[in-house]
C-alpha positions in Angstrom: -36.4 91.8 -14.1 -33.8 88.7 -13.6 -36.1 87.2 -11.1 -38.7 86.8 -14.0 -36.1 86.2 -16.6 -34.7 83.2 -14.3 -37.7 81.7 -13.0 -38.7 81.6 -16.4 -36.0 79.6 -17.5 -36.2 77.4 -14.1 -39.5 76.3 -15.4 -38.1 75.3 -18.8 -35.6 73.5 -17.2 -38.1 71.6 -15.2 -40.4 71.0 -17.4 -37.0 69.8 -19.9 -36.6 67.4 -17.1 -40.2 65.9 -16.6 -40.3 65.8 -20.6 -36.6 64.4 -21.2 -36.9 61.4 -18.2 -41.0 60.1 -20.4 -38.2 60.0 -23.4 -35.5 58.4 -21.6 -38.4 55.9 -21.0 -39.6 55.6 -23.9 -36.5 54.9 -25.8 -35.3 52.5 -23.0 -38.7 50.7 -23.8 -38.7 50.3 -26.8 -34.9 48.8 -26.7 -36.3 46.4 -24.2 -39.2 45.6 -26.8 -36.5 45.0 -29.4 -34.2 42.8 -27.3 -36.9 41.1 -25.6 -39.3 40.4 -28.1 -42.5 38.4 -27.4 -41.8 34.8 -28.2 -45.3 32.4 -28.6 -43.6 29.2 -27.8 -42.8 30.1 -24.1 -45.4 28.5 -22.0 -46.5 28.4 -18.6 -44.1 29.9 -16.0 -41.4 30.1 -18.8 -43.3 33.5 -20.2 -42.2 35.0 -16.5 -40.1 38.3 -16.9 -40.5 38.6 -20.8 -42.7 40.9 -23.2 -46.3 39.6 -23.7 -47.5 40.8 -27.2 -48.4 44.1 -27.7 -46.7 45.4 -24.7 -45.0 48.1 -26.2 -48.2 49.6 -28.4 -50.3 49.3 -25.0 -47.6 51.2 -22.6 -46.4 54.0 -24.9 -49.8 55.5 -25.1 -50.2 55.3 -21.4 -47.0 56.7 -20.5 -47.9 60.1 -23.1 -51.2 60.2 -20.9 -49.7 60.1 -17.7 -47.0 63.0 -19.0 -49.8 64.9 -19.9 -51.8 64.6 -16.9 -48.5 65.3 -15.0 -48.1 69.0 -17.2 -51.4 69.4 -16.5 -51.3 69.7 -12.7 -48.1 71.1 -12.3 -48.3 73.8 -15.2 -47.6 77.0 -13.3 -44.9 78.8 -13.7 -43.5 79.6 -10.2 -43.9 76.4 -6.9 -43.9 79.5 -4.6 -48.1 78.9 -3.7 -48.4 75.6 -5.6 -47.2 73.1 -3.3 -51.3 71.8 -3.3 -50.7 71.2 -6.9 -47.8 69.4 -6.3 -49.4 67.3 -3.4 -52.1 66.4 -5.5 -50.2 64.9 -8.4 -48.4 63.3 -5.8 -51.0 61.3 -4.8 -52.2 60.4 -8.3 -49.0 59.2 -9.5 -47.8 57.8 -5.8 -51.4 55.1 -6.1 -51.0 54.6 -9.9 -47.1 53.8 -9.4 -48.4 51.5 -6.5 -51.0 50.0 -8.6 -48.0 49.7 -11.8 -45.8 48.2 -9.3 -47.9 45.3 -8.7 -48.8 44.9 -12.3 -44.7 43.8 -12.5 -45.1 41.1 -11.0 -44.4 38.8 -13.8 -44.1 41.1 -16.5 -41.2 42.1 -18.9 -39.2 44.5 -19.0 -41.8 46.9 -20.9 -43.8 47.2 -18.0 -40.9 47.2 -15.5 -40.4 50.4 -17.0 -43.5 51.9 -17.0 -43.5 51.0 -13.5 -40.3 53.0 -12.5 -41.3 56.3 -14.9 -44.4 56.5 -12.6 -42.4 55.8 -9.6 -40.2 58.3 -10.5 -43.3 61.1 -11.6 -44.6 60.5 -8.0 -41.4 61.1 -6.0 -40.5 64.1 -8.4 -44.0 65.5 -7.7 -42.9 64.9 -3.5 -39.8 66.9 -4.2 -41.9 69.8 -6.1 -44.3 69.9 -3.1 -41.5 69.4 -0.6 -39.7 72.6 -2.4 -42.3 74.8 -2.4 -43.6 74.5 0.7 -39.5 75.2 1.6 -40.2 78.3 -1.0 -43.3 79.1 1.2 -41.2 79.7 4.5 -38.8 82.1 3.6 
């Protein structure tokens, strides 16, 4: 009965950690939002590396998507036969953090981000598949 008792709470604990790094995030976004705000009288190349408006009220809602998507795919409760699971969320979140990369380019710090929580969901996801696979040999 331990096993059970401390897997269980080994999937809290992960599932804590996927769900406390989306509010770490969030609350660094919006800080960013706050002491970056958008500014209409920058022009031209002088709007490089700041907020556009409505940042902030298009990436929040995209970021609670892309948690949910992640719980959704990696919702068992033991990595011991789920490293396809984990190798499939992988590859979601390893294009869209490619594609969020590129979106950076000359964005503010709102996006930047975005851009590293997705990073980070896709090399988290590598690590689950990675484990459980490890899991799988012994």
């Amino acid at each position: 009965m331990p096993t059970t008792t401390s897997a269980t709470s080994w999937t809290r604990v992960r599932y804590l950690a996927l769900v406390g790094a989306w509010a770490a995030t969030v609350l660094l976004a919006i800080r960013d939002a706050a002491l970056d705000p958008y500014d209409p009288s920058r022009i031209g190349t002088a709007q490089y590396g700041h907020n556009s408006e409505g940042v902030l009220a298009a990436v929040l809602p995209l970021t609670v998507v892309e948690l949910a998507v992640a719980l959704a795919i990696l919702r068992p409760a033991s990595y011991h036969v789920a490293w396809p699971r984990a190798a499939a969320a992988f590859v979601v979140f390893a294009a869209w953090s490619a594609a969020s990369l590129l979106a950076t380019m000359h964005a503010g710090g709102v996006v930047a981000l975005h851009a590293l929580w997705v990073l980070a969901l896709a090399l988290g996801c590598l690590v689950a598949m990675l484990w459980s696979l490890l899991a799988r040999r012994r």
